[in-house]
N, C-alpha and C positions, 0 to 999 in steps of 0.2 A: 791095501797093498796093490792089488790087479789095478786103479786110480793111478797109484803114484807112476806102476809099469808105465801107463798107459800116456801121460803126460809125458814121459822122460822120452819115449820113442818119437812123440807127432811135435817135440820142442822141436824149432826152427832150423838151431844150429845140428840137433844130430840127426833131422831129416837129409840135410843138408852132404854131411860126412856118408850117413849108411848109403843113400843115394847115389853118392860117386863110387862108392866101394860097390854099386849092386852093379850099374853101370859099366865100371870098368870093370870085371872079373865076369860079369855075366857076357859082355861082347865077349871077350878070349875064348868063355866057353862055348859060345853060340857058334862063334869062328870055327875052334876045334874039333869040337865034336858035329855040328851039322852041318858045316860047313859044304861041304861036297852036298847035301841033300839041298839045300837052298839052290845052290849052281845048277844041280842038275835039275829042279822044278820037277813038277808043279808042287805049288806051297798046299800042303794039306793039314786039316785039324791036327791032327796028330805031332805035325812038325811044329806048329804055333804051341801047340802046348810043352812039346820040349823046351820050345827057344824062353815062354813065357817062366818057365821052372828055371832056365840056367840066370834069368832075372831074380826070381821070386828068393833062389835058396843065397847066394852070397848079403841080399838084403838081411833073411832071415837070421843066419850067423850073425851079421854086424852086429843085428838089433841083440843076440843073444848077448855076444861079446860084451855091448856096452852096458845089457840087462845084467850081467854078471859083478857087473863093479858096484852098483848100487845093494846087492845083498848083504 
């Protein structure tokens, strides 16, 4: 089962899909919410890893999203 997960998320096409979706809703929220912290510098750990999480979670939901159809 954790196999077939695993295949269905790194296939081409829905790397393809999650990837615009993490993309685009991770800028908005990278904009939104840190935005003023980026402008005002200096970029510090802390804010890479915010910015790297507002990437990491709309990925994450996609991947749920599309993991949800296959159950």
């Amino acid at each position: 089962m954790r196999k077939d997960f695993l295949s269905t998320v790194l296939a081409a096409h829905h790397l393809r899909r999650t990837g615009l979706i993490a993309l685009v809703v991770g800028s908005w929220l990278t904009a939104f919410n840190q935005g003023d912290a980026i402008l005002a510098g200096p970029f510090s750990a802390a804010l890479g890893l915010k910015i790297f999480l507002n990437y990491l979670t709309p990925f994450v939901v996609a991947n749920i999203g599309l993991l949800s159809r296959k159950v």
